[in-house]
C-alpha positions as CSV (number, residue, x, y, z in Angstrom):
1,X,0.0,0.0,0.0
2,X,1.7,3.2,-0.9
3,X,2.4,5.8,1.8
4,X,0.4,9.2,1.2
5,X,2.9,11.8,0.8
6,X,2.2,15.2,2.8
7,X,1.6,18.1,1.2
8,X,4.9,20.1,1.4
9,X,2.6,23.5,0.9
10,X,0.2,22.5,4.1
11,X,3.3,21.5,6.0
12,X,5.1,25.0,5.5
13,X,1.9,27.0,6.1
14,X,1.6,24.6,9.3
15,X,4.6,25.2,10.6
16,X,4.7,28.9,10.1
17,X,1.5,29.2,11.5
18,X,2.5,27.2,14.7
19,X,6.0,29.3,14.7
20,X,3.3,32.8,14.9
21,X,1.6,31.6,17.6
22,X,4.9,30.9,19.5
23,X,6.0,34.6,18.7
24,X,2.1,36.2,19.7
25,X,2.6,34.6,23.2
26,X,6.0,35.9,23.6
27,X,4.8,39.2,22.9
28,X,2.2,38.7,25.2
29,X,4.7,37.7,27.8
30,X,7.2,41.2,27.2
31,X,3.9,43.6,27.0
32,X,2.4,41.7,30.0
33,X,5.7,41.4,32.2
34,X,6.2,43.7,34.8
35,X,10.2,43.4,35.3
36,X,12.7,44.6,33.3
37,X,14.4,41.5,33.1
38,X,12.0,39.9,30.7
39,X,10.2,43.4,29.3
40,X,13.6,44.7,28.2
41,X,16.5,42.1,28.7
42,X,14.4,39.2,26.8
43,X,15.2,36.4,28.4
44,X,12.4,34.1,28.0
45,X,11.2,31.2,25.8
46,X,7.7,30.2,24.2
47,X,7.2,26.6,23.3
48,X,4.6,24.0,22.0
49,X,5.0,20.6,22.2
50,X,2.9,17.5,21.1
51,X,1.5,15.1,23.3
52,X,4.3,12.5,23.4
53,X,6.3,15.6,25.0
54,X,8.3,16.3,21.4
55,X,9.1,20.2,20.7
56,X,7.2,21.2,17.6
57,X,8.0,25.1,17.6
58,X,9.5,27.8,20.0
59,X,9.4,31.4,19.6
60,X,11.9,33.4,17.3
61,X,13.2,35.5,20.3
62,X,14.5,33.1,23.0
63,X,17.8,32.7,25.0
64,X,20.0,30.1,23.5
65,X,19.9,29.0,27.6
66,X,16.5,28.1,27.0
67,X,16.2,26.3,23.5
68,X,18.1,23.6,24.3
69,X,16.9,23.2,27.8
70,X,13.0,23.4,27.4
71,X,13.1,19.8,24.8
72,X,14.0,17.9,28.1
73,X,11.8,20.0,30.4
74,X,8.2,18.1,29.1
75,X,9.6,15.1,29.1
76,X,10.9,15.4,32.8
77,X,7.6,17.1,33.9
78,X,5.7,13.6,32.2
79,X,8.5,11.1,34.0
80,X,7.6,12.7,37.1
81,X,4.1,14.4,37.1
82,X,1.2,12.0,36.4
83,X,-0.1,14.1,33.1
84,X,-3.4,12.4,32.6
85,X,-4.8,14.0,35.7
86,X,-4.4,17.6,34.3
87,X,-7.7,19.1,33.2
88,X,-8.5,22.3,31.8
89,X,-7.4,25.4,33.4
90,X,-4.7,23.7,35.2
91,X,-1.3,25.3,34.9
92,X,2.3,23.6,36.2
93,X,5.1,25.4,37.7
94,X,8.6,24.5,38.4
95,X,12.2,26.3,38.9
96,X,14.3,22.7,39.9
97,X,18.0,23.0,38.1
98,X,17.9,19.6,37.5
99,X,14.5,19.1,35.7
100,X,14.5,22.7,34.3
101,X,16.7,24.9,32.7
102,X,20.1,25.2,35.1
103,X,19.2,27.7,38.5
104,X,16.6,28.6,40.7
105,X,15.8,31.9,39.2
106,X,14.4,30.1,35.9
107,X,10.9,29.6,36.2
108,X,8.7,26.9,34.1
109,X,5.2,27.4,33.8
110,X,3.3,24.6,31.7
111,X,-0.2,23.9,30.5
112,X,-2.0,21.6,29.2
113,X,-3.4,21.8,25.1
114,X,-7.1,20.2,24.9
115,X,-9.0,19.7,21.5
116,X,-11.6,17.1,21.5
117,X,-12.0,17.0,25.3
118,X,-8.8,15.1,25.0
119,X,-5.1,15.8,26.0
120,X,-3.5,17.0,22.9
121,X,-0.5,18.8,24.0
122,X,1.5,21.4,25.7
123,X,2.5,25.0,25.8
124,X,5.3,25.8,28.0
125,X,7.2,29.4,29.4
126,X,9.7,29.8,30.7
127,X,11.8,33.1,31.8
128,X,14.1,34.9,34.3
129,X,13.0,36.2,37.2
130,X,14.8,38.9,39.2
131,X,14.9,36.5,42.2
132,X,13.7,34.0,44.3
133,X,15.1,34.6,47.6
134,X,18.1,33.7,49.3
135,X,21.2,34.8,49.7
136,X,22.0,38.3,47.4
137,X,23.6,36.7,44.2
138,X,26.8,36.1,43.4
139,X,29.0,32.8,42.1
140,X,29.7,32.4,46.0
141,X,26.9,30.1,47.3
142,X,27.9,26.4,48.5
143,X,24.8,24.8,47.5
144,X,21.5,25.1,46.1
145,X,20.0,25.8,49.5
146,X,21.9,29.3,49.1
147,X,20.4,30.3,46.6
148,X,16.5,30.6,47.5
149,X,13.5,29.3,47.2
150,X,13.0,25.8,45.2
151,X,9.7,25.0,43.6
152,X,9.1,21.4,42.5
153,X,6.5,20.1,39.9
154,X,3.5,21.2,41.3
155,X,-0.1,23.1,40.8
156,X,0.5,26.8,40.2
157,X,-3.6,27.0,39.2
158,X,-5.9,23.9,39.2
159,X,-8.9,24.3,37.2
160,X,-8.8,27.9,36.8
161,X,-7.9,28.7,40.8
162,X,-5.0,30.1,41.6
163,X,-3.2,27.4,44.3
164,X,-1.2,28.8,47.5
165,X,2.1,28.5,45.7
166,X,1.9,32.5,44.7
167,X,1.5,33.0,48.7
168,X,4.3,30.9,49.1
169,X,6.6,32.7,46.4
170,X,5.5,36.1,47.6
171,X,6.6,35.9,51.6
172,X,10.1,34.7,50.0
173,X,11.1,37.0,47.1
174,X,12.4,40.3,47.0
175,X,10.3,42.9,44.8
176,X,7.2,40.6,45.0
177,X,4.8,42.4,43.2
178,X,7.0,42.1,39.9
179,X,8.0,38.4,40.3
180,X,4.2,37.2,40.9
181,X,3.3,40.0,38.0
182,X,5.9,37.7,35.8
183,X,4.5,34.4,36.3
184,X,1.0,35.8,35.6
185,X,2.1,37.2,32.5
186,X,3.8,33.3,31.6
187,X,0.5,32.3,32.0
188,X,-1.4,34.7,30.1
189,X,1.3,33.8,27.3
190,X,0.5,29.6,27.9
191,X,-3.4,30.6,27.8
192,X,-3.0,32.5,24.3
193,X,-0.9,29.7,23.1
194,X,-3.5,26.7,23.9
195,X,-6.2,28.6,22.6
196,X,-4.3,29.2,19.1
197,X,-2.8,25.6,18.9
198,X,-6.5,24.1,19.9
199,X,-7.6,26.7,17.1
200,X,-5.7,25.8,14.8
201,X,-6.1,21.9,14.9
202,X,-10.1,22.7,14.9
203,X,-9.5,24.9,11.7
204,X,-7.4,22.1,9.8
205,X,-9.7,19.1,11.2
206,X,-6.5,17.8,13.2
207,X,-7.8,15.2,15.7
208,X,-3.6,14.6,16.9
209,X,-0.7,16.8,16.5
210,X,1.3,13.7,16.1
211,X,1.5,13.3,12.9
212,X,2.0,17.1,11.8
213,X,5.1,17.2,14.8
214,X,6.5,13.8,12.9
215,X,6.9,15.5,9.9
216,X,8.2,18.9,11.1
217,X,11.2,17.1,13.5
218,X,11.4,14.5,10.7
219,X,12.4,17.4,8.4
220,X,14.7,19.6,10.5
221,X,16.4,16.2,11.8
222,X,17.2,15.3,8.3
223,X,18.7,18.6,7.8
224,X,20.7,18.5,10.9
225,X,21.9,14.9,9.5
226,X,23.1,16.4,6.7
227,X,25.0,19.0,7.9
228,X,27.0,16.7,10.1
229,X,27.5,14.1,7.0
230,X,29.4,17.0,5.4
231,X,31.9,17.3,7.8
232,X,35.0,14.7,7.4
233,X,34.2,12.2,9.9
234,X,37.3,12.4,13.0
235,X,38.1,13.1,15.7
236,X,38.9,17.0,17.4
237,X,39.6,18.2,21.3
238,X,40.0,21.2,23.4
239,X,40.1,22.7,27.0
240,X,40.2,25.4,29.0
241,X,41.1,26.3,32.8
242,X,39.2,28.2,34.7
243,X,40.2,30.4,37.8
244,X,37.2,30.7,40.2
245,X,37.3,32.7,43.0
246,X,37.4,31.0,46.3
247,X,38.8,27.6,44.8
248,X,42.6,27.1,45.3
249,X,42.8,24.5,42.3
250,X,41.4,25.6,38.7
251,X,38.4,24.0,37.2
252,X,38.9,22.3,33.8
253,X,36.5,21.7,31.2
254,X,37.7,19.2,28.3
255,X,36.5,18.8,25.5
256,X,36.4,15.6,22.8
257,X,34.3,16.1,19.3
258,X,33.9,13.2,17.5
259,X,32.1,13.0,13.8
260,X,30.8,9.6,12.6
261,X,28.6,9.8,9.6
262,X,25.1,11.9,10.3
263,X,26.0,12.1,14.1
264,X,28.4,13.7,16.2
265,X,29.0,13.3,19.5
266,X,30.7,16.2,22.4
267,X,32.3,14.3,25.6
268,X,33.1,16.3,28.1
269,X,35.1,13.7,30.0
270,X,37.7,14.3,32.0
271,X,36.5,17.9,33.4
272,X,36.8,18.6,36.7
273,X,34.1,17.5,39.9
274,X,31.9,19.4,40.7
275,X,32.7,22.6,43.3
276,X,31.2,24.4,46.3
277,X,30.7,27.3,44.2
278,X,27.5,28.6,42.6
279,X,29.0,27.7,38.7
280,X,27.9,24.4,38.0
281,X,26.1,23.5,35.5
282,X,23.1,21.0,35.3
283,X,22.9,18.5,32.4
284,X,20.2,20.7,30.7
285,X,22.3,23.8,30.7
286,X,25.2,21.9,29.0
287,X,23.3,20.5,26.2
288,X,21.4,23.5,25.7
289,X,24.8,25.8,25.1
290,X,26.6,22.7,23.4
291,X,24.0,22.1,20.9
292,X,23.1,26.2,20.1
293,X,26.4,26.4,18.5
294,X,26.7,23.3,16.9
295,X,23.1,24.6,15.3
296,X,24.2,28.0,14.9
297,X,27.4,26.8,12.4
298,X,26.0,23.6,10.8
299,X,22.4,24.1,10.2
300,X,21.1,28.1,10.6
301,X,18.3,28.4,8.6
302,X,16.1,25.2,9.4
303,X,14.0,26.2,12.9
304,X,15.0,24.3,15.5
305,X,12.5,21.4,17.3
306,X,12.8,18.4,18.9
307,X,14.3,16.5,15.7
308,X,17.6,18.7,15.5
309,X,19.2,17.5,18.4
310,X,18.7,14.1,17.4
311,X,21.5,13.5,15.5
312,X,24.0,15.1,18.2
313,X,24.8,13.0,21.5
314,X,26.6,15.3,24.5
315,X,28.2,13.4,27.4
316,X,29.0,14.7,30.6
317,X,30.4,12.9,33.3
318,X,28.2,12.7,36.7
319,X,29.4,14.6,39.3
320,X,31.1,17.3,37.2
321,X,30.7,20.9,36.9
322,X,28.5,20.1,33.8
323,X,26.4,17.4,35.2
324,X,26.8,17.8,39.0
325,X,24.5,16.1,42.0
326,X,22.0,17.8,43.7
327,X,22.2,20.0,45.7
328,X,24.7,22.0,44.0
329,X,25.2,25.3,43.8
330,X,24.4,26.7,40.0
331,X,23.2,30.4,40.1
332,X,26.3,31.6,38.0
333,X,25.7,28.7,35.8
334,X,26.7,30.6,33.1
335,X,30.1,31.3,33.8
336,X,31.2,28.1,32.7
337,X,28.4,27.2,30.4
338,X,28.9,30.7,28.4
339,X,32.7,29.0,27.5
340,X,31.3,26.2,25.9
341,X,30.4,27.3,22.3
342,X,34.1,28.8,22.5
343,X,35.8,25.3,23.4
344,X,33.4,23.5,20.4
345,X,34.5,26.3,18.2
346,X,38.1,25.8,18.9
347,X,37.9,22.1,18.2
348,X,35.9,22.7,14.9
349,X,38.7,25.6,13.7
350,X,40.6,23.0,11.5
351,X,37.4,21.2,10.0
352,X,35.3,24.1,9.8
353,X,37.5,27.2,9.7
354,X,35.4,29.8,7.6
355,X,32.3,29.3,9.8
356,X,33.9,29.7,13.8
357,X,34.5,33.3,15.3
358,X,36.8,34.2,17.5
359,X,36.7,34.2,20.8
360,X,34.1,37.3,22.3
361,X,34.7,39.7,25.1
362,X,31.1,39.3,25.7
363,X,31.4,35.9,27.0
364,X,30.5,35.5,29.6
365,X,27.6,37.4,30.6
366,X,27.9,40.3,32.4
367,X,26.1,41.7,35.3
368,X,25.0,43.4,37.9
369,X,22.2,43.0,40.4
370,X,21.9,45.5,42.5
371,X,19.3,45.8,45.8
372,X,18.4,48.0,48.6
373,X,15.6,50.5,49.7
374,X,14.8,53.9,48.5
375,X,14.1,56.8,50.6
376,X,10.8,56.5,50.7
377,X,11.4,52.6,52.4
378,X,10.5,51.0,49.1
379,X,12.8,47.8,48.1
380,X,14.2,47.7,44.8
381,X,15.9,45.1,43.1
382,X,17.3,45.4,39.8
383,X,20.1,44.5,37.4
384,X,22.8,46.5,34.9
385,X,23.3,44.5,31.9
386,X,26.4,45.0,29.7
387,X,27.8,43.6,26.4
388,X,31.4,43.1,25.2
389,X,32.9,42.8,21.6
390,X,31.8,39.8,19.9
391,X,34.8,37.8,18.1
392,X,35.5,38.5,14.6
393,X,34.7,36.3,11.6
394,X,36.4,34.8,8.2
395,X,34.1,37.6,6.6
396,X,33.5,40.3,8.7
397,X,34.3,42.1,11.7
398,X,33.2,41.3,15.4
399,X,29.7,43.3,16.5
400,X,30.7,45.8,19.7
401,X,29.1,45.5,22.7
402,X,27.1,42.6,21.8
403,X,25.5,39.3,23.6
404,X,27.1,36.2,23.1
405,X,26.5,33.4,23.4
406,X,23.7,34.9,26.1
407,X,21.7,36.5,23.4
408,X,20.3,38.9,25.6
409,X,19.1,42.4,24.6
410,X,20.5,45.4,26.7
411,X,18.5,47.3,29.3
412,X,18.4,50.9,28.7
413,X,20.0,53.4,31.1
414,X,16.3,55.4,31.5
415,X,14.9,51.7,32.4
416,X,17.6,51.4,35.2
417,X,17.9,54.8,36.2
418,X,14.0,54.7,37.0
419,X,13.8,51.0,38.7
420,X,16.8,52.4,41.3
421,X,18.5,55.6,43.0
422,X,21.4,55.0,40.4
423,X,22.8,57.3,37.8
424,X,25.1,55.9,34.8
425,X,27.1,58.2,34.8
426,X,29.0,56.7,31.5
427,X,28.4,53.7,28.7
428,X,30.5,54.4,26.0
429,X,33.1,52.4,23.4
430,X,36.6,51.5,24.6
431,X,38.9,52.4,21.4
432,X,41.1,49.7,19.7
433,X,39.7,47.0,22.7
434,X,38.4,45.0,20.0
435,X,41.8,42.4,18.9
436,X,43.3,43.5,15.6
437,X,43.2,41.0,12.6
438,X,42.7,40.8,9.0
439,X,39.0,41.6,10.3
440,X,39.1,42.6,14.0
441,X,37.1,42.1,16.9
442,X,34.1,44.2,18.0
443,X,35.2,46.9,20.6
444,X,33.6,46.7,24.2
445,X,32.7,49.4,26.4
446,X,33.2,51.0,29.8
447,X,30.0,51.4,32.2
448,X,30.3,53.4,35.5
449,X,27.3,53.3,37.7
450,X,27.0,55.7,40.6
451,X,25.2,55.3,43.5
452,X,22.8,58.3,44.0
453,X,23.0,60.7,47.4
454,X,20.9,63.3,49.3
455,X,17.3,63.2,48.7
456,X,17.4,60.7,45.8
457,X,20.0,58.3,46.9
458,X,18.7,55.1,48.8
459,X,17.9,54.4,52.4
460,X,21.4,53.0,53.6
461,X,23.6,50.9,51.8
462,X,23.0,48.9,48.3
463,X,24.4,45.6,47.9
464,X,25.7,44.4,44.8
465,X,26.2,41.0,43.2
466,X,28.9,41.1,40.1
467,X,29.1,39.0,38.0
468,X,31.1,38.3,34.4
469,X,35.2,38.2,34.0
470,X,36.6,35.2,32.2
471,X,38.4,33.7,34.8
472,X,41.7,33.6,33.5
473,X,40.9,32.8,30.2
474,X,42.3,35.6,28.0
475,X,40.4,36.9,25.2
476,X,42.3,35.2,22.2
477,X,42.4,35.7,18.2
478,X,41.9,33.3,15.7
479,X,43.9,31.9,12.6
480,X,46.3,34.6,13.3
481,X,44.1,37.3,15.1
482,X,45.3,39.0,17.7
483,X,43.5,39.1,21.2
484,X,42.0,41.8,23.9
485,X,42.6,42.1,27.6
486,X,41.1,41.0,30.5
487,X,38.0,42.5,32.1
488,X,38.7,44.5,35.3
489,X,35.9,46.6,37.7
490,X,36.6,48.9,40.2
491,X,35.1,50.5,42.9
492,X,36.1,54.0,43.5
493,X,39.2,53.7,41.0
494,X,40.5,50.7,42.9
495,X,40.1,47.2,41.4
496,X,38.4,44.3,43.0
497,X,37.3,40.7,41.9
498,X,34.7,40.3,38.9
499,X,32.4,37.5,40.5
500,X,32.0,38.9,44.0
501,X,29.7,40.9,46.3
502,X,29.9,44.5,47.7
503,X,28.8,46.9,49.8
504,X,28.2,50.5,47.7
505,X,27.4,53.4,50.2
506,X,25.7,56.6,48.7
507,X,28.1,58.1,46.4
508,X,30.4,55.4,45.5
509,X,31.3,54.6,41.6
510,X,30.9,51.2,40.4
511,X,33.1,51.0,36.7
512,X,33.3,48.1,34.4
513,X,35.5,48.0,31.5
514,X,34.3,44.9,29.4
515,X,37.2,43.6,26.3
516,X,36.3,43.7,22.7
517,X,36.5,40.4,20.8
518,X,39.2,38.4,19.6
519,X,40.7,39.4,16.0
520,X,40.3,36.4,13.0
521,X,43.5,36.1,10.4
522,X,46.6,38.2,10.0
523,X,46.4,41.9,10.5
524,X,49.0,42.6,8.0
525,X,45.9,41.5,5.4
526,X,43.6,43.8,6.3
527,X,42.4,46.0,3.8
528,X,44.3,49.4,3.8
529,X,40.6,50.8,3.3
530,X,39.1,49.3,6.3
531,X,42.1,50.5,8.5
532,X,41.4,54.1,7.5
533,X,37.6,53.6,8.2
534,X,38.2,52.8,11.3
535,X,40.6,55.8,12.4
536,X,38.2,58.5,10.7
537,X,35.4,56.8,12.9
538,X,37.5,56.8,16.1
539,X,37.5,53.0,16.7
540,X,40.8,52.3,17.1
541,X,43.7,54.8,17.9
542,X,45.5,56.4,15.1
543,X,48.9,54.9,16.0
């Protein structure tokens, strides 16, 4: 009996339509949201899933920390949540590292799809929230119990109710009102998104999404496929060590790519135990920046589900900083998870050299959170975001002051400058920071924040949580490039650690000075042209 053959024009207009309902919700979620952490940093996801727990579509602005953590997160919730008791109007809510996407301050919220009075799929949200408690953050915790509060797989509404989990998150957060205004506008995004999926199967007569999600992760898995099978199959490594504050021995993170026909696999054996310092990363986290990457170089243009990760394995070793035990400490995940497109990039440079970058100034992310009360006794909580130069290409130069791997958008000074009694008192490019090359690396910048006094100044001190630095590991050039130097902050004019926590009084100057990226090819090759550009426009010095 011959197979039917699906309609390639109903499967695109499908898809698209499934990829716009992903991108409504999310812009539900942003005009909804009441922090600036998802209304102007974007660091959220939107996702739809079929009933088996397979990623169909997620929205076209999401944190690469998200994508390839929110596949696994349906299929944990179903291991350990018994679905078939969820009805309508029930919505799921979790924040575990281990089951979700890497710390506590990442909340899931999940819903049911129904069409047919019958289970016919999911929705999930997940975003950052400003906090959850515990101690102020910083890389420093021991353990997870540092770090705040810890919501398992459970009821956030049941039928439509709202449960006694928001009284629970609101007696232990900081800034309450926007963290509980978050989550409701995750669920307003889930709502929107169950109404349009069950929509859309009514409109097309779809009794399953089944068969429709089989042939969109069929697809993007058989382009993934082909991607790797265009590689010459081998064998590539690469490592880096990491200096973390507090730990008398460096932390090492190894690397060994292998490429065997359609698949290829990342091991990640040999890299160092986990430590008693908030930077390990969960399993999740490490496939999630592991497989953006490889996704990023190999196969850009087909969206990503379910079905593109099939054909790449990651292995990390239990225990480790990238698959630790519970209950370790993991709020500054991404200081080690940030490196890992770097390390895959520097194993790929001799198979793949036209399509890495050089290494960014920008990784890893950079922050600040800083908290106290105004004069008028009100908390605030709030966080500084800033970018450095993003490596250079084969082709082009490096972006300045730009996200990556983090993919995060920046948080303008008005935005800040209202939220807190702070004044930024200077963003602005660092000349020739960015590494020279026959293209050079995107410059990065230096941000001074002040701490405001007199009537408009806080009540007492402001504590603040830094984060960012690359922990020894210097800002390097590619094929030939030249590099950038290290990030440095100071308080005052004097410099202290990147990674810490501080104590600003009213007055006191808080100054980052975040490198430019790492140069790609011979600078002697640049073109004359480009060199002149670049004077007359004051990004690098005349000398």
């Amino acid at each position: 009996m011959a197979v039917p053959v699906p309609d390639p024009v109903r499967v695109e207009t499908s898809w698209r339509r499934l990829q716009s309902i992903t991108d409504e919700a999310a812009t539900t979620l942003v005009r909804a949201s009441f922090s600036s952490v998802i209304r102007d940093f974007l660091d959220y996801a939107c996702v739809v899933f079929d009933s088996e727990g397979t990623m169909l579509v997620h929205s076209s602005r999401s944190t690469p920390g998200l994508l390839g953590v929110l596949p696994f997160v349906v299929p944990n919730a179903m291991a350990e949540y018994p679905m078939e008791t969820l009805r309508p109007g029930d919505v799921l809510i979790l924040n575990d590292p281990w089951t979700g996407s890497g710390h506590l301050i990442d909340i899931t919220v999940l819903a049911p799809v129904f069409h047919r009075d019958r289970l016919a799929g999911y929705v999930a949200c997940s975003a950052h929230h400003l906090n959850v408690g515990g101690r102020h953050a910083t890389i420093e915790s021991r353990d997870m119990y540092e770090e705040g509060l810890k919501i398992p797989l459970t009821l956030l509404y049941e039928r439509g109710e709202p449960t006694m989990v928001f009284d629970f998150i609101r007696v232990n957060v900081r800034e309450p009102d926007k963290v509980v205004g978050d989550l409701r506008a995750q669920v307003s995004a889930n709502a929107l998104m169950a109404e349009r999926v069950a929509a859309f199967m009514a409109e097309n007569d779809l009794a399953a999404l089944e068969p429709l999600s089989a042939e969109i992760t069929g697809r993007s898995e058989a382009s993934m496929r082909a991607a790797i099978t265009a590689l010459p199959d081998g064998e590539a490594s690469s490592e880096i060590s990491l200096d973390i504050p507090g730990l008398t021995d460096p932390v090492r993170v190894a690397l060994r790519l292998t490429i065997a026909g359609d698949e290829l696999t990342l091991d990640y054996s040999g890299t160092t135990a986990q430590v008693p310092r908030a930077v390990n990363v969960t399993l999740n986290m490490t496939r999630s920046y592991s497989f953006y990457i490889l996704k990023c170089l190999l196969d850009p243009l087909v969206p990503n589900n379910g079905g593109s990760l099939r054909p790449v394995r990651i292995v990390a070793p239990e225990g480790s900083v990238l698959n630790p035990y519970r209950p370790a400490a993991t709020w500054g995940r991404t200081m080690i998870a940030h490196m890992l497109p770097e390390l895959i990039m520097e194993a790929l440079s001799g198979i793949v050299p036209d399509r890495i970058l050089a290494p960014s100034g920008a990784t890893p992310l950079a922050y600040c959170n800083l908290v106290g009360e105004r004069a008028d006794g009100g908390t605030f909580f709030t966080i500084v975001t800033m970018h450095g130069g993003m490596g250079a290409l084969a082709t082009q130069d490096g972006l300045s002051c730009i996200s990556f791997p983090a993919n995060c958008a920046n948080i303008p000074i008005e935005i800040i400058e209202s939220d807190a009694p702070l004044l930024i008192r200077c963003k602005r490019l660092l000349p020739g920071s960015g590494g020279r090359g026959k293209f050079r690396g995107g410059l990065g910048q230096r941000v001074e924040i002040e701490v405001l006094d007199g009537d408009l100044g806080p009540r007492g001190t402001v504590l603040a949580g830094l984060r960012g630095g690359r922990l020894g590991v210097p800002v390097r050039g590619a094929l030939g490039g030249e590099g950038s130097f290290a990030a440095r902050v100071e308080l005052n004019g004097d410099r202290i650690d990147i990674g810490s926590q501080v104590t600003l009084a009213a007055g006191d100057v808080l100054a980052f000075e975040l490198p430019g990226g790492g140069g790609y090819g011979d600078p002697e090759e640049r073109d004359p042209r480009l060199v002149a550009a670049d004077i007359a426009d004051g990004l690098v010095p005349a000398e």
